[in-house]
N, C-alpha and C positions, 0 to 999 in steps of 0.2 A: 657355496651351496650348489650342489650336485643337479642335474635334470633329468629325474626319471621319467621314463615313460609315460609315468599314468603315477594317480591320486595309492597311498595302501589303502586295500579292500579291510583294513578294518576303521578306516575314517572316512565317514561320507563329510567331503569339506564343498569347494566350490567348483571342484572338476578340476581336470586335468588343462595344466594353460599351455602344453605346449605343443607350438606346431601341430595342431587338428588339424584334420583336412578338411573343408569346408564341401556345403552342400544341404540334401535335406538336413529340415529341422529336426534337430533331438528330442522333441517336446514328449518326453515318457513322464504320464501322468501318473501319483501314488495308485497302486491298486486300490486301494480303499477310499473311498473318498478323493653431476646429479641434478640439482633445481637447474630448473634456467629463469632467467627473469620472465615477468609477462609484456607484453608490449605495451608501448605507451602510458604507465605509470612506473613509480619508483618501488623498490624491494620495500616487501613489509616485513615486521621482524618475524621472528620463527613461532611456528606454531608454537600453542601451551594444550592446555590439560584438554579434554574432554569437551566440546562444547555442539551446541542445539543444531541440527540438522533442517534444511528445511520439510515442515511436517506433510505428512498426507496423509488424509483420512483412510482409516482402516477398516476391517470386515465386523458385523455387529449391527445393532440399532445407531445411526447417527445420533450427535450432541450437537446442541446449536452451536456454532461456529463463532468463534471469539477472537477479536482482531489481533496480528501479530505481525511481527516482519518478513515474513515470507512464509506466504500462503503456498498450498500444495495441491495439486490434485489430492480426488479421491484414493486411501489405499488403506492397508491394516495397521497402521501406528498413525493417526492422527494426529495432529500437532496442532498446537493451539494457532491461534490467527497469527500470522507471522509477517513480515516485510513487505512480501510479494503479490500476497493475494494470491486465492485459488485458481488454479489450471482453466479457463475456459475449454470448452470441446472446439473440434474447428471451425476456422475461422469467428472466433468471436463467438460464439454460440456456449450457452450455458453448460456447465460440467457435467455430464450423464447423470442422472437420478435426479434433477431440478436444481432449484438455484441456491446457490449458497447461502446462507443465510448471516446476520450481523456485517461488520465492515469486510473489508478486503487488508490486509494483514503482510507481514513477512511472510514471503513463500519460501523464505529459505530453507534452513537448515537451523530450524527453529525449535519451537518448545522443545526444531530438529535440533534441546538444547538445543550440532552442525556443526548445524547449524547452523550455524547455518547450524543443528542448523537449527530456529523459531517456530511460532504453532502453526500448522496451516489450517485454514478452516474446513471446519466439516461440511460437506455437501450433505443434502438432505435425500437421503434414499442410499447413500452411499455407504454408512457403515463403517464404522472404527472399531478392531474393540479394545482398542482403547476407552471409545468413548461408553461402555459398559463395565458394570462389574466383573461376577462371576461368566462363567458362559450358562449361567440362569439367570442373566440380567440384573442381581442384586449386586449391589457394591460391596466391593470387596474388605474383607474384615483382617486382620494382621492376626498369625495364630503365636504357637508355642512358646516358650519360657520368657520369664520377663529381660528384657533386652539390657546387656549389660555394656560399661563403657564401649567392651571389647568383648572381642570372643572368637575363637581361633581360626582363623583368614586362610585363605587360598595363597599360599606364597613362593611357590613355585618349588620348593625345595621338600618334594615328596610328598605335598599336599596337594589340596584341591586341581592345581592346575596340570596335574599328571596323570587325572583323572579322566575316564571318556566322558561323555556330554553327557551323555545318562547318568555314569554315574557320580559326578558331578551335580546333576540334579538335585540326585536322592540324596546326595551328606551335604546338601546346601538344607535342605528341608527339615532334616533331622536337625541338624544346629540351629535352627532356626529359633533365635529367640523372641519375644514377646513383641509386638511392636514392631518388626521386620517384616518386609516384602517376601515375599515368595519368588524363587528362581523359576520362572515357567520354564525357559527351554536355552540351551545354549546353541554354539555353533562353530566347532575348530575349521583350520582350513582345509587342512586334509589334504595337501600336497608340500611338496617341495617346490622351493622355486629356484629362479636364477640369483644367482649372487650381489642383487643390488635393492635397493628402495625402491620401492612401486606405490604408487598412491593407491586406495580403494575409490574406486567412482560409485558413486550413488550416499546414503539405498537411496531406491528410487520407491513409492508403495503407489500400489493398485488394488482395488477391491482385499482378496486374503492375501496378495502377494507382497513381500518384499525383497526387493533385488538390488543386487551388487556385480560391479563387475572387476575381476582380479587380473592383472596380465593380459591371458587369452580368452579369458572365459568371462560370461553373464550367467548368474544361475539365479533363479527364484526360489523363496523358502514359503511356506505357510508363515502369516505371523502367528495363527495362533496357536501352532505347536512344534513350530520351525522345522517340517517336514522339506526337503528338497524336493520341490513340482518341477523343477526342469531345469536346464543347462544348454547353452548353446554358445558353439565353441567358434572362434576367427583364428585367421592364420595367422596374427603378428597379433603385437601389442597393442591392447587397446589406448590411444594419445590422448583423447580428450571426449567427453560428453557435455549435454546439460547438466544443470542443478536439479529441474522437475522435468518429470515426463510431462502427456500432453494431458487433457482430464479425463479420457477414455484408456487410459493406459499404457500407451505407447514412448517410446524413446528411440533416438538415433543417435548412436556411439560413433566413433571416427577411431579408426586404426590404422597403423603403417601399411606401406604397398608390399613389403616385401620383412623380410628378418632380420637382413644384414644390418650392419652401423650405417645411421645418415638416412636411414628411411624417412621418404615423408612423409606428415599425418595427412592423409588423403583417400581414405574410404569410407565412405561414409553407409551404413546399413541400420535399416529400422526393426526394431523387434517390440513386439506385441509384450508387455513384461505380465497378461492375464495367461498366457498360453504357450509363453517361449518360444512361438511362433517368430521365424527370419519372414519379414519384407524383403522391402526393393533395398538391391545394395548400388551403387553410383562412386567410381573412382574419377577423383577430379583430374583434371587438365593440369598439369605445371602452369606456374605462371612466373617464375624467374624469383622469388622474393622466397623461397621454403629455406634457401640457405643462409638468407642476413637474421628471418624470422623463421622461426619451429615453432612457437606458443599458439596455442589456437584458441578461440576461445567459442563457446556453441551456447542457444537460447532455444526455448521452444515458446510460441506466445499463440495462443490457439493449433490451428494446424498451420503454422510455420517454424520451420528450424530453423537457425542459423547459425551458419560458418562463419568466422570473422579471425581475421587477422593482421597483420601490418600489410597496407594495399589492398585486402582483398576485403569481401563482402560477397557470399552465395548466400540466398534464401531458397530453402524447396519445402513443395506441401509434404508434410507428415505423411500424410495417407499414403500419397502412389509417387513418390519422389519427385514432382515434375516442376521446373522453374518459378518461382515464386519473382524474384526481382534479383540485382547485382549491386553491385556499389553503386551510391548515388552521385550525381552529375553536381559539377560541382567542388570548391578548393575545400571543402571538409569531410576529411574519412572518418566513419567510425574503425573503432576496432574492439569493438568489444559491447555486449548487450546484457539486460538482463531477462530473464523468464517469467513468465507469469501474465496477466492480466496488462500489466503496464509494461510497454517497451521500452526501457530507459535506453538512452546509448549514452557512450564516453566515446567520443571524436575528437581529433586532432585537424589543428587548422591550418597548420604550420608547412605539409609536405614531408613527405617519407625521413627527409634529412633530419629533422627537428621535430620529430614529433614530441616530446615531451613538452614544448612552447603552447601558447594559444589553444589551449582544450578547452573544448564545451560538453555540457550537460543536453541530449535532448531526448523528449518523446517521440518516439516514430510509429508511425500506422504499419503493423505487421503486414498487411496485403501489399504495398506498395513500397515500403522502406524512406518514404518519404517524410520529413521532419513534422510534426504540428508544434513545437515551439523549442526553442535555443537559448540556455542559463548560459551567460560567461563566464568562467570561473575568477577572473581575476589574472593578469601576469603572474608570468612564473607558476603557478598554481597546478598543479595534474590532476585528476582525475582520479582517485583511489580507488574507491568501491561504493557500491552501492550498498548502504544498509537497509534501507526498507524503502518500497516504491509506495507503500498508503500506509501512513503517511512517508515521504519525499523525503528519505533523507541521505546525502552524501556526502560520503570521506574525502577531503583534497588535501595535499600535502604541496610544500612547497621549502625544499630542501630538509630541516629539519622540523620548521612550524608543522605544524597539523591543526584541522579544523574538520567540523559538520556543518553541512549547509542544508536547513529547512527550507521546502520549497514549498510553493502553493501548487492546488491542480494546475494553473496554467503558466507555471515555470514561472512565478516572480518570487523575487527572496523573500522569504517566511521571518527565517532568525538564522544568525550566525549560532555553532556552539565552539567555545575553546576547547581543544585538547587536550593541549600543552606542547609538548616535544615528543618528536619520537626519532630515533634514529636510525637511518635506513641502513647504515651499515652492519650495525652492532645488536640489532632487535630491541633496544632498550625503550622505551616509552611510559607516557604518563598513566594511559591505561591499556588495559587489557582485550586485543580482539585478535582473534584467528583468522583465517582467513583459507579457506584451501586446504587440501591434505599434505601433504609428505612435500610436496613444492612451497618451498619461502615465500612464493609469488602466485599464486593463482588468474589463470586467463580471464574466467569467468567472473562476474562482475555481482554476483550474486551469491558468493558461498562463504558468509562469514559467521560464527560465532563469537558468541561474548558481547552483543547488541541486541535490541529488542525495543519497538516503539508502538505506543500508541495515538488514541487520536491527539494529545497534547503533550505526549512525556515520552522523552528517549533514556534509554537507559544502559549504560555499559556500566562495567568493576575497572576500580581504578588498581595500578599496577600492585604485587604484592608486596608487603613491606617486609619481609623478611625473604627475599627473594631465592636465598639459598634455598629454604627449607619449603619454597613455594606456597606460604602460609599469610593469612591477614592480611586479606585486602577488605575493597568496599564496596558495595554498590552505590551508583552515585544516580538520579534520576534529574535532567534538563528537562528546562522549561521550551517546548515548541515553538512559542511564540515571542520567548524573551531572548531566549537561548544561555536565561541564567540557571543555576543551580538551584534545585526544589526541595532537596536532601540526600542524605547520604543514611548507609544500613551496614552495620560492621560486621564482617563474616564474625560467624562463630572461633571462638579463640582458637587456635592453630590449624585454620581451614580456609579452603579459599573458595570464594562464589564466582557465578557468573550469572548473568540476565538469559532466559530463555526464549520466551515471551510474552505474551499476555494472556489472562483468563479470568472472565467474570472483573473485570475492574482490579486485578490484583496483576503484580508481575511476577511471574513462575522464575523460580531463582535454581539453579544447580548449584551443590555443596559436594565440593569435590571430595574422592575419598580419600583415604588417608592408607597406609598400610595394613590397618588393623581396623579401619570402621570404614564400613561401604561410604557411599555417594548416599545423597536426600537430596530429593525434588523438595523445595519447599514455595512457602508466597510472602510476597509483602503486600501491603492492604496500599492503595493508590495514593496515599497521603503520607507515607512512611512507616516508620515501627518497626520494633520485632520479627524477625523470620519465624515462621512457624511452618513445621516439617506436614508433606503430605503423603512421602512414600520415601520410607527408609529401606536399603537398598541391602541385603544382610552382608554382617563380619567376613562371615566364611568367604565370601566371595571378593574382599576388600582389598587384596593383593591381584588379582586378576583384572577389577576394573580400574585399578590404580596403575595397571601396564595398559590401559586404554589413552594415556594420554595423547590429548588433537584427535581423539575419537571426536566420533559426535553422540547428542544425546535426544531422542524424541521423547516426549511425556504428553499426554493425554488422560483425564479423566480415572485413574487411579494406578497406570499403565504406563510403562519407561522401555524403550529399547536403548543398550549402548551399542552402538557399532565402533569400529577401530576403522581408521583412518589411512594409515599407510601399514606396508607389511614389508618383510623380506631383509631385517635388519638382524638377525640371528643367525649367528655362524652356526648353530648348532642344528643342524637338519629335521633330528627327530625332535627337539625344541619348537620347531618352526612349524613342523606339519600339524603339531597339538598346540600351534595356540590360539586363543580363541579371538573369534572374528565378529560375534552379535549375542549379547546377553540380554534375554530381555524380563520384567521383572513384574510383580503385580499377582494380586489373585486371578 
């Protein structure tokens, strides 16, 4: 893949990624209005389809907030309560617009489906609009012809997906039969890239804004008409981000020092994601360890960010970049955190040599980095990921076994759950969860899809049983407290699900699409049953979200965004620059 200069002027995609020169902000407002492992755990298998993002409240009347595995700041795609729990402001301080309301939830990348990513809750004053109907506040009604098995899809072969975003739009809507979603707005990428796999970082949402960042570039869209409010461009590749901004809408990205091969990830710059507004930018020190570790892995927990990696540990305030605390004193490194409300760490106890040995689970007080309580995991055992911080729950592996471990508020074990097997070499396992974009391994300890828990019930899809054809699996729902089995839910015959998050006492399930029939948001009632669909995703477009595989998926209150997850994997140029990067769906 070739590197033109600049985005063609007939696709507004996400800017031009390469080599910007840096400086003021670009913030031009609408007139109008390959992998590397992560450190210190084991490879997880390869992404799958499409899964929940962590959610943040979006622009509109807020909806009470409903627990999920990774909560979000406030932004325009809300997401049901997710893992995480909602972004406080700084330092510990309620998320702009007052306080969130119901539990604390996945902040991942949840109902962000991610989701990671899961729903995150709505802050009150905050505004989703997801969390509304129409944009006259009524819920939204499904229009045109009665909805048939199938009906002729975006398939890339001189259909829908060759189409501009507009008009795309328009013969999504016209086809639109009976019972289907509405196409609100798409979003190609609009350039060319370099000739390799690039992960997407984010989205990230704030108030109307939702943001991603591609290669070189961070740009913001409206969610509710996917207009581009701004772009703002770095000199290298962006390396690694958080999972959620902070609850006032901020983020700090990390990008290499320089272009060349062997750059390290070590710049760190904050951008405002209401205003595309550059903050403080801060280029680290070496510190001898960039060349055994590259994997970085970044949290934001009020107004703290932080760097983490093999040996190292920086915290700085969000606000005005200024030292927050370093690695703790002490034979236990973390290396790696989550975001959100609770600061989970995964630390090693072992020494730079072994880390994979002797890992613990702890809480740490974001001001200070210092521990308030220490889970063992057990010999041999690592540290996987975190699936949701309210309630506690974490992936540890231990060669090929796998488990969850339910923890109480002050770190004592809740319930074991079984896994079964998974295998780190081959991706195979018993169930189904993503983890990360376009990397096997994700740094971040917070960006999974295909999990979802609430206050007594975790819930993942167990692997597919026709794996070739990526069809028939199951939803499976653990008991918190026993850490037995409470039921299972059989995808629709030749479809496969996955857990989103929670809402209203029910769990929001994604039903992936298929070639010819969109994706459906649907629920199962807390007790088991039946799926029953709550936003069917239309035909036309079923070939297009069906190339969103390891996307992620947000849903809220009648309202779906898919984003895509990694990019740059088409040798075909003009292929590449039209394909589409955030669909989102609903009246």
């Amino acid at each position: 893949m070739s590197q033109p200069p600049g985005p063609p002027a007939s696709h507004e995609g996400f800017g031009a990624p390469f080599d910007p020169p840096e400086g003021a902000s670009p913030f031009n407002p609408p007139a109008a209005s390959a992998p590397r492992p992560g450190y210190g755990y084991p490879t997880v298998p390869p992404p799958g389809y499409g899964s929940p993002a962590a959610p943040q409240p979006g622009y509109g009347s807020p909806a009470a907030p409903q627990p999920g595995p990774y909560s979000a700041p406030s932004g325009p795609y809300a997401q049901q309560p997710g893992p995480y729990g909602p972004q406080a402001g700084p330092h510990g301080s309620p998320p702009p617009g007052g306080s969130p309301g119901g539990r604390e939830g996945f902040a991942g990348r949840p109902a962000r489906i991610v989701g990671a990513v899961l729903a995150a809750l709505l802050v009150a004053g905050g505004g989703l609009w997801f969390a509304t109907g129409g944009d006259d506040g009524e819920q939204p009604a499904a229009g045109g012809r009665d909805r048939p098995a199938s009906s002729p899809a975006a398939d890339g072969k001189g259909n829908a997906t060759d189409r501009t975003d507009s008009e795309l739009v328009g013969a999504a809507d016209a086809a639109r039969a009976k019972g289907e979603a509405k196409v609100r707005w798409v979003k190609s990428l609009g350039v060319d890239l370099p000739g390799q796999a690039l992960t997407v970082h984010g989205p990230w949402q704030s108030g109307d804004v939702v943001a991603h960042a591609v290669h070189r570039t961070v740009s913001g869209y409206s969610a509710r008409d996917g207009r581009k409010l701004w772009s703002l461009k770095v000199s290298a590749d962006i390396c690694a981000a958080p999972t959620l901004p902070t609850g006032d809408g901020k983020i700090v990205i990390a990008f290499e020092e320089h272009t060349e091969n062997g750059a390290d990830c070590s710049v760190l710059r904050m951008i405002d994601l209401r205003t595309g507004r550059a903050g403080w930018t801060r280029t680290l020190p070496g510190d001898g360890f960039s060349e055994i570790q590259r994997d970085v892995a970044m949290s934001v927990n009020g107004d703290t960010v932080t760097y983490a990696r093999a040996g190292r540990v920086l915290a700085y305030r969000v606000g005005d970049g200024k030292d927050v605390f370093g690695m703790p004193a002490g034979p236990c490194r973390p290396f790696a955190f989550t975001s959100g409300p609770r600061m989970i760490a995964a630390t090693s106890c072992a020494g730079l040599g072994d880390e994979r040995a002797d890992q613990r689970i702890q809480q740490t007080d974001p001001l200070t980095g210092e521990a308030e309580w220490t889970y063992d995991v057990g010999a041999g055992w690592t540290v996987d990921q975190v699936y949701s911080t309210d309630p506690l729950v974490v992936s540890l592996q231990k060669g090929d076994a796998w488990k969850a471990v339910a923890l109480r508020a002050d770190g004592t074990l809740r319930a074991e759950i079984d896994l079964g097997t998974r295998d780190i070499d081959f991706g195979f396992a018993d169930y189904e969860v993503r983890c990360g974009g376009y990397q096997m391994v994700t740094s971040n300890k917070d960006d999974c899809a295909g999990v979802a828990a609430d206050a007594d019930t975790f819930y993942v899809s167990t692997k597919r049983r026709h794996a070739e054809f990526d069809i028939d699996n199951k939803l499976v729902a653990f008991d918190l407290d026993t850490g037995e089995q409470k039921w299972t839910v059989a995808a629709p015959l030749g479809r496969r699900v996955e857990p989103l998050g929670t809402e209203g006492g029910r769990v929001l399930v994604y039903v992936a699409p298929t070639k010819k029939r969109g994706g459906e948001i649907a629920t199962a009632e807390a007790a088991g049953g039946d799926l029953k669909t709550v936003l069917a995703h239309p035909a036309y477009t079923a070939g297009i979200e069906d190339g969103f595989a390891g996307g992620k998926i947000d849903y809220a209150n009648g309202r779906s965004l898919v984003t895509r997850s990694v990019i740059g994997l088409e040798e075909d140029d003009n292929i590449e620059v039209t394909t589409k990067m955030l669909m989102a769906f609903g009246e």
